[in-house]
C-alpha positions as CSV (number, residue, x, y, z in Angstrom):
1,X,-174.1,-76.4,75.1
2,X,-172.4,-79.5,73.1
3,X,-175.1,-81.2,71.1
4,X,-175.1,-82.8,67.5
5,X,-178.0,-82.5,65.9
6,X,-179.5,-85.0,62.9
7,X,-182.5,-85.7,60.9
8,X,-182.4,-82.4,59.2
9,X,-184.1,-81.7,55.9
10,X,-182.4,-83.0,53.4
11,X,-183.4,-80.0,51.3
12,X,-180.7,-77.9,53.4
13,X,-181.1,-76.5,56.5
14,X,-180.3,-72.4,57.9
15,X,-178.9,-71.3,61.1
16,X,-179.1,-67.8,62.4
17,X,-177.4,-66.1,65.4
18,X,-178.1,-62.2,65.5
19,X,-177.3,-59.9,68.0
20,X,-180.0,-58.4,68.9
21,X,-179.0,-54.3,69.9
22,X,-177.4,-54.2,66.8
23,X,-179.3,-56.4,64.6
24,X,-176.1,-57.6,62.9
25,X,-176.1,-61.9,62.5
26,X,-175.0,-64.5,60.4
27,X,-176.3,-67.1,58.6
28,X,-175.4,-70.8,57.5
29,X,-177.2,-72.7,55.1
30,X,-176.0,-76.1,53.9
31,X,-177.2,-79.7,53.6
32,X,-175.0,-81.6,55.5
33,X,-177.1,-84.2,57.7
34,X,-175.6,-83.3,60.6
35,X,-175.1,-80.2,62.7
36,X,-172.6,-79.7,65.9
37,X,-174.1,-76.5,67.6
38,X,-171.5,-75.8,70.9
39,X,-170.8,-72.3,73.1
40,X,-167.9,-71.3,75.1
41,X,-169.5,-71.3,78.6
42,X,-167.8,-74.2,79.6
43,X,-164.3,-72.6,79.1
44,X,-165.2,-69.5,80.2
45,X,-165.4,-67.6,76.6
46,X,-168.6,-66.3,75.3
47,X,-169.9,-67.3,71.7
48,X,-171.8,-69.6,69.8
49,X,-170.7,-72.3,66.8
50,X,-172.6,-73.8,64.1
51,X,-170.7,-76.7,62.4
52,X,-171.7,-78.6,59.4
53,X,-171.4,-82.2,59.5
54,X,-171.3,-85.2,57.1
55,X,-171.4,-87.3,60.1
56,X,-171.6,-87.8,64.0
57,X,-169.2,-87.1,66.6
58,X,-167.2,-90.5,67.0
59,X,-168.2,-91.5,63.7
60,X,-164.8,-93.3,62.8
61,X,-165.6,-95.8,65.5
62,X,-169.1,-96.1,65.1
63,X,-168.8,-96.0,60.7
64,X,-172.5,-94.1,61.5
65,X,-173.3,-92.3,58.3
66,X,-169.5,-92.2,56.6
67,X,-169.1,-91.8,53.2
68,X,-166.8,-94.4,51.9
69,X,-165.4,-93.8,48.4
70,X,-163.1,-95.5,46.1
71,X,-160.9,-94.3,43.9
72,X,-162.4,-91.9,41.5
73,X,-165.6,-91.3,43.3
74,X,-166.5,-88.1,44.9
75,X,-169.3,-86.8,47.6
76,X,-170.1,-83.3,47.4
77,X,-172.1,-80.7,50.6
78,X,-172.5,-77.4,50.2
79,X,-172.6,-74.8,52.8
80,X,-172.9,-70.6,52.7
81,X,-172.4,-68.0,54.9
82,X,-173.6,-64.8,55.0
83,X,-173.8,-61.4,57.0
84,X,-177.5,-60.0,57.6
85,X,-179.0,-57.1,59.2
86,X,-182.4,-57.7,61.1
């Protein structure tokens, strides 16, 4: 898997991956309006990433949803993670 996901909710959005014999897992929350979910099967490594995205793959060709700031300005996301037990 290699997919970008959009149109999350702009009120933040969580991601959880738990193992389940074990019940340990992590969790992301942020509002980012992107998401790049990919896993290692391709390369032949096992696992599973979440990233947080303030834009598209590609997005410095496409200008699709970057933040363009002069001097002085600023853009703040926010993002947490945590350990949990099921």
């Amino acid at each position: 898997m290699d997919h970008a996901y959009t149109d999350l909710p702009k009120e933040g959005w969580t991601a959880e991956l738990t193992h389940g014999p074990s019940g340990l897992g992590v969790r992301m929350i942020s509002d980012t309006p992107w998401a790049q979910v990919y896993t290692g099967d391709r390369i032949g490594r096992a696992g599973v990433a979440v990233e947080p995205m303030s834009c598209p793959p590609n997005a410095f060709n496409s200008g699709e949803d970057l933040a363009f700031l002069s001097p002085g300005e600023w853009s703040r996301t926010g993002c947490s993670i945590e350990a949990i037990r099921t």
